[in-house]
Structures are given as C-alpha cells and as structure tokens.
ZAMARGU-4260 file (C-alpha; in steps of 0.2 Angstrom, whole numbers, plus 5000, padded with zeros to 4 digits):
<rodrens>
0) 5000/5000/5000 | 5006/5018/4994 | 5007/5030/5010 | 5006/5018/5026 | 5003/5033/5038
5) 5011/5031/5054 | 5015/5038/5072 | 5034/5048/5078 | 5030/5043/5096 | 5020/5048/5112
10) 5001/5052/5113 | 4992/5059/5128 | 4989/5051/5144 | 4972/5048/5148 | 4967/5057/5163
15) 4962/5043/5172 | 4979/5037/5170 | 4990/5050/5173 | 4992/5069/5173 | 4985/5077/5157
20) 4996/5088/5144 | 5012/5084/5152 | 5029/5078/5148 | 5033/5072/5163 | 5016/5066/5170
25) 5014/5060/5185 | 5004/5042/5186 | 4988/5041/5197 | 4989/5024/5201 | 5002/5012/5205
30) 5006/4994/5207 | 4997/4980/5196 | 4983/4994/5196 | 4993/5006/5187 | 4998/4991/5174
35) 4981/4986/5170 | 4977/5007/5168 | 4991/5006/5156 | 4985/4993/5145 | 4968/5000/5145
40) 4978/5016/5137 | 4985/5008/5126 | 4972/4998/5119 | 4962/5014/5116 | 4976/5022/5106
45) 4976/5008/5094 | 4960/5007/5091 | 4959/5027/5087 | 4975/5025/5077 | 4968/5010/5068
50) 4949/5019/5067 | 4961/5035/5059 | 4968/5025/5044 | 4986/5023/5053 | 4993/5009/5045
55) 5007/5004/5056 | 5003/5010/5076 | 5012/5011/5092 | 5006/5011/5111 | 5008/5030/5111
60) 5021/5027/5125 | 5007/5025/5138 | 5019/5015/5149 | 5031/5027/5149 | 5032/5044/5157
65) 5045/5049/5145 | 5054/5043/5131 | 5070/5042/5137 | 5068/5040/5157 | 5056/5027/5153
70) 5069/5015/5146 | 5081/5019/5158 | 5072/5018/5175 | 5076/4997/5172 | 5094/5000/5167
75) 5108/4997/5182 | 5121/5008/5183 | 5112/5025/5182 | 5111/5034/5201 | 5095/5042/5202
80) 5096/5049/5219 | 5113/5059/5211 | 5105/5073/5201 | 5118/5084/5191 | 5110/5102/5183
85) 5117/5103/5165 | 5112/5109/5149 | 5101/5098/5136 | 5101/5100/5119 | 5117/5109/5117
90) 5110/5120/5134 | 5094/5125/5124 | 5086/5121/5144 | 5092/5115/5160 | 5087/5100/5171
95) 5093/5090/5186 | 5097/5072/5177 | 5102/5056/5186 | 5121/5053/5186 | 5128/5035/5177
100) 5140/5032/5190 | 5143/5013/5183 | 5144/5001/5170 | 5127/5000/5162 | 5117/4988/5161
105) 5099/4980/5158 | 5091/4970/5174 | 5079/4962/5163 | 5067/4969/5147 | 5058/4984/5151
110) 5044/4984/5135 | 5045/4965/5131 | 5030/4960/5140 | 5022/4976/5132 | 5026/4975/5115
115) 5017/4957/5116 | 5003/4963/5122 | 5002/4977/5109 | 5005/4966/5097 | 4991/4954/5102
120) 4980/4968/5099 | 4984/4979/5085 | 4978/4970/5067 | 4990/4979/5056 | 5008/4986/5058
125) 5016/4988/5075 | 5029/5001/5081 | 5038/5003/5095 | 5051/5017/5100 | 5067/5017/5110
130) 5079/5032/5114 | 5095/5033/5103 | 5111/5030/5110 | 5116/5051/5107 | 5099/5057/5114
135) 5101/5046/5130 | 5120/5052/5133 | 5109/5073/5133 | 5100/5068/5144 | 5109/5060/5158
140) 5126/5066/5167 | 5141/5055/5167 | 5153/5052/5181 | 5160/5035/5173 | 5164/5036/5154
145) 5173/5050/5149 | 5167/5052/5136 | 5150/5053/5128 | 5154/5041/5114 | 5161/5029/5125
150) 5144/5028/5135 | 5134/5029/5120 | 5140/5012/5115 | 5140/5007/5130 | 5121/5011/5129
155) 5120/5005/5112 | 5125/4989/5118 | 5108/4987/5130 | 5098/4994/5117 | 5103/4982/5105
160) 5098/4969/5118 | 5081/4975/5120 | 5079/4978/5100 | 5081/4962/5098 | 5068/4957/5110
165) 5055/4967/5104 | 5057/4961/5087 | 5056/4942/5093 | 5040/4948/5103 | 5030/4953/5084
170) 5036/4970/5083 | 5037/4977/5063 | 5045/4992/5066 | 5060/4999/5079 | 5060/5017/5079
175) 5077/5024/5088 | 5074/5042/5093 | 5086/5053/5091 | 5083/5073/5093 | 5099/5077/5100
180) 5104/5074/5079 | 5098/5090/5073 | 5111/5099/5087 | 5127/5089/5087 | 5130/5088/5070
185) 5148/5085/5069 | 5147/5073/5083 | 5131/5062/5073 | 5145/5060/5060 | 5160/5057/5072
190) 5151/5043/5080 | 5133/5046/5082 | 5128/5035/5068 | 5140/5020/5070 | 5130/5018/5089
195) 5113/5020/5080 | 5120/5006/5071 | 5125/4997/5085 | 5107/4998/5093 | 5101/4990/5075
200) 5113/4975/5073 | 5104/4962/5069 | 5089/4965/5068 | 5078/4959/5053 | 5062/4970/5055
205) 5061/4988/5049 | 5070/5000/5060 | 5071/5019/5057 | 5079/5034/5068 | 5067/5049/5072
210) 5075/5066/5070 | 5065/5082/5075 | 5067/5098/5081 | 5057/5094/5098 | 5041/5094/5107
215) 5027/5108/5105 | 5036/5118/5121 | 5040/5132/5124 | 5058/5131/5124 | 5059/5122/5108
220) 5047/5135/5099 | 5057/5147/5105 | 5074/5139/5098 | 5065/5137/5081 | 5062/5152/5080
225) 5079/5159/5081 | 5085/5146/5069 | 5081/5158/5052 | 5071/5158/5037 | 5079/5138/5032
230) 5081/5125/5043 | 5097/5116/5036 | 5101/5105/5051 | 5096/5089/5042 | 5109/5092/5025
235) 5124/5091/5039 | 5118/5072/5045 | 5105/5064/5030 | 5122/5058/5020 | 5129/5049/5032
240) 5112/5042/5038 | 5109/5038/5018 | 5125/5027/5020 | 5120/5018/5035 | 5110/5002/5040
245) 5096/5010/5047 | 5079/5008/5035 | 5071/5024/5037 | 5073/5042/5042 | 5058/5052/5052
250) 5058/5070/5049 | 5049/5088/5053 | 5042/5096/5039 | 5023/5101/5043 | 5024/5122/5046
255) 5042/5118/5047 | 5056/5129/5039 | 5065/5112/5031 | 5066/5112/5013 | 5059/5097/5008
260) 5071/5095/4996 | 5084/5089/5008 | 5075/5072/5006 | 5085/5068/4990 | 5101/5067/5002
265) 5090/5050/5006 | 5087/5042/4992 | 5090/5025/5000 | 5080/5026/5013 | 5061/5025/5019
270) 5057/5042/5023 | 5043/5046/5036 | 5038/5063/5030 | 5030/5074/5047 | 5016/5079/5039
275) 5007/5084/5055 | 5013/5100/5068 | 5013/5095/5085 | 5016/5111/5090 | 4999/5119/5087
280) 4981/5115/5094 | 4978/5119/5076 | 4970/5104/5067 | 4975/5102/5049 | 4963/5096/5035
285) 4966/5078/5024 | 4972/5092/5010 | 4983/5099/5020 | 4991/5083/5022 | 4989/5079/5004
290) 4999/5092/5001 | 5013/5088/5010 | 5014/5071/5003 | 5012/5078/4986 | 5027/5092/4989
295) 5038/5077/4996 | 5035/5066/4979 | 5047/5080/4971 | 5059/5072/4978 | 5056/5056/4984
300) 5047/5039/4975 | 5028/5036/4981 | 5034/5020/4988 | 5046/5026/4999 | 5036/5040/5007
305) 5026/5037/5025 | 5014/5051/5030 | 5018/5054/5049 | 5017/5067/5063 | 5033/5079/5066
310) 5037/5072/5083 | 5027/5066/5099 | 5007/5073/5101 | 5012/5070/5123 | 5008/5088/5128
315) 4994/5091/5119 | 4974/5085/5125 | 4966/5070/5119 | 4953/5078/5109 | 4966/5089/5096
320) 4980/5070/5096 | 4963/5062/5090 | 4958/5074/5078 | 4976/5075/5071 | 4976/5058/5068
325) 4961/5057/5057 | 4966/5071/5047 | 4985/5061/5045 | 4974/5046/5039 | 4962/5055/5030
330) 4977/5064/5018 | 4987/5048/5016 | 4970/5040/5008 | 4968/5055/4998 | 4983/5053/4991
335) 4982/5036/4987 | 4967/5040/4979 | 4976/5053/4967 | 4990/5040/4962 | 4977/5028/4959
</rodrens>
C-alpha cells in the first residue's frame, strides 16, 4: 500500500491514567493497578489510530512517562538519587538528570512484555520506540565514561539487547529516537551513527531513527524560531544516515522551515515525512496533508514516502491528538486515491 501513515511517538495520557498535557506526567495509580490502567491506554490508542487509517501503530508510549527516562528507570548503573543540573540539547534548557556512576546495564526487558501485548492487539503494523544511544548520553550526566561516545556504545550495547527482543516479541517496526541529531551535527557523523547502528545490529524488522526539532514547548518553539528563514540541520547528518544500515529516516516538515528537498540526500531510505505539527492546537485538513505528501514526491518515489506526525502529540489533549490523527489518515487516503 502507497502512503502507510504512521506515528513519531507519544500520545496523551488519559486522565484517568495519569496527569493530562504533560511531559513528565505523574501516574495516578500504581502497582498491578497502574499496569492494568496502562493497557487500557494503550488499547484505546490503537483502536483510534487504527479507526484513523494509521497503517502501522504504536502504544503511544502509555507505559512510559517519558521517552528516554522510561527505558532507563530498568537499566543498572544510572544513580537516580545523584541529580547533576546541566544543559540539554546543546544547553537550549536546564534539568537535574540522574548521574551514570557505573557500567550500564539492563536488569531484565523493560517493553517486552508490552510489545506482546500490543502486538496481540493491533491488526496491522506495530511500532515501538526506543531512545537513541546520542539522545540518552543529553539527557543524563556522566561520572563513569569519559566520554560521551564511550557511554553511548555502552548504551547501544543494552539497546541492541532490547531491540532484539522486541522484534522476537512481533514488533514490525523499531524506531530509535534521536533529537539530539539535529544539534550535534559534527558529533552524529564522528560517532553518532555507528552507535545508532550498534542499537540495530541484527535486527531483521524495519528500524528507522526519528529526528525532530522537539516537542510543542516552549523552549523548543522558542529555539526554532531563532534558527532563520531555512532550517538546514538535516543536509549536515542525512548523507551519512543515507549510507548507514538504518531503513528509514523520520523527519519535521509540517509548518516547518525544512526544505523538503533535503529528502533527496535519502534516496536509499524509507522516509517518514512529518506531515502533521505537533506544535499547534491547530488541526490540519486531509488536504493539507495531501499536500505535503504531494510536495515530498518532488523528491522522493511514492513508495518510499510514510505520512507521519513531526514528533510526539504527549503535551497536547486527547481531543486535538485524536483529531490529528484522522486528518493524517484521512490525507494519506487521499493521496492514494490521486496516484490511483
């Protein structure tokens, strides 16, 4: 099928699961209680994805908190009771992260069990996201490595381990997230990619990495906004990303300042095309999908383009995710319909 629309990543959290338009939600239950709320989440997001005409669907990361703390709460080796301030995103904001004062390591699967659940329910395509090695190494401070390459290997390494049993648990899709690309540039080339393609190795499902230029926040509004009349961020990393092992690229270009035609630089890859702002309350029409798709065929073959959103729908409510998601299905069909 022509245009199998798709997902970045998170979805709200119900209210009766957790705090509502939040990043960093705080759950309202706990214990089995809390896991049962989870599933329940999750199968309601499937079923509106799957009701939206989106092809290949993800749990919306309702069992995490966050996308990147949610893997690691399971890992050993991260001290959570040692914050450290530092800058994230090349010191676009501040936060008090956990310290990795050891060797990491996994203590058992942390989305196994949910993947399998997910995959018992969802008829068509499954997803599933992971942090990228780079994006984990932003996000956390290090009083063991050295050197951020050295731990994102080292993080690599567990991620691979997981990777792996996702894919064995019926996962079709394993989406790498990795944000902090679009701001080390010179350090995605230097190493960022060979430990994206660390977390991959063998794997035999589709994988992709996810690159955006952040959540609808104000923080990353505010940074987008100083960043011109072109956003060229992606020209600096797509070759080598065109040259590696990953199958597909995720990328911002709905009410974005990208030029679409930096998608030529992949011309070996799937390329999920953001055709939805997650930035805005502001629902856009099937046409206005449409015509991203169409402006993305300039430069790319119908059958390696996937509608999708720019990034994460977490901070915004229920009713505006939902809406977005019809209108991302919605476009995809149209298109179809006009390549008939």
């Amino acid at each position: 099928m022509l245009f199998p629309a798709t997902i970045a990543g998170s979805l709200p959290k119900p209210g009766w699961l957790a705090e509502t338009e939040k990043l960093w939600p705080k759950w309202k239950l706990e214990g089995e209680a809390l896991t049962q709320a989870q599933r329940d989440a999750a199968l309601v997001w499937i079923k509106h994805q799957e009701d939206a005409g989106i092809s290949v669907v993800s749990d919306g990361e309702q069992f995490r908190r966050h996308f990147v703390h949610g893997f690691l709460e399971s890992v050993e080796g991260i001290d959570w009771q040692r914050m450290t301030r530092m800058g994230i995103r090349n010191n676009r904001y501040e936060a008090d992260v956990p310290t990795v004062t050891g060797a990491v390591r996994r203590s058992r699967s942390v989305h196994r069990d949910e993947a399998a659940f997910c995959r018992a329910h969802a008829k068509g395509g499954l997803k599933f996201t992971l942090p990228g090695p780079m994006t984990i190494c932003d996000t956390l401070a290090d009083a063991r490595y050295g050197s951020r390459a050295d731990m994102a290997m080292a993080f690599a390494e567990i991620l691979n381990e997981e990777a792996l049993e996702l894919e064995a648990a019926g996962v079709d899709v394993i989406q790498f997230d990795e944000p902090a690309f679009n701001v080390f540039m010179d350090e995605v080339n230097e190493w960022g990619v060979a430990a994206l393609e660390r977390a991959a190795r063998g794997l035999k499902c589709a994988t992709a990495v996810h690159i955006c230029y952040g959540y609808g926040i104000k923080a990353n509004i505010e940074w987008k906004q100083a960043l011109g009349a072109e956003w060229r961020q992606y020209e600096r990393i797509f070759p080598a990303l065109n040259a590696s092992a990953i199958g597909g690229v995720s990328l911002e270009c709905a009410n974005s300042h990208v030029p679409m035609s930096l998608i030529g630089l992949l011309s070996d890859k799937q390329i999920l095309v953001g055709a939805i702002d997650v930035a805005t309350d502001r629902v856009e029409t099937p046409e206005e999908v449409l015509g991203v798709i169409e402006e993305a065929l300039k430069y790319a073959d119908a059958e390696r383009i996937q509608p999708c959103t720019n990034c994460g729908l977490a901070p915004r409510s229920r009713a505006i995710a939902e809406a977005k998601l019809i209108a991302l299905g919605a476009g995809a069909r149209l298109a179809r319909e006009k390549l008939r």
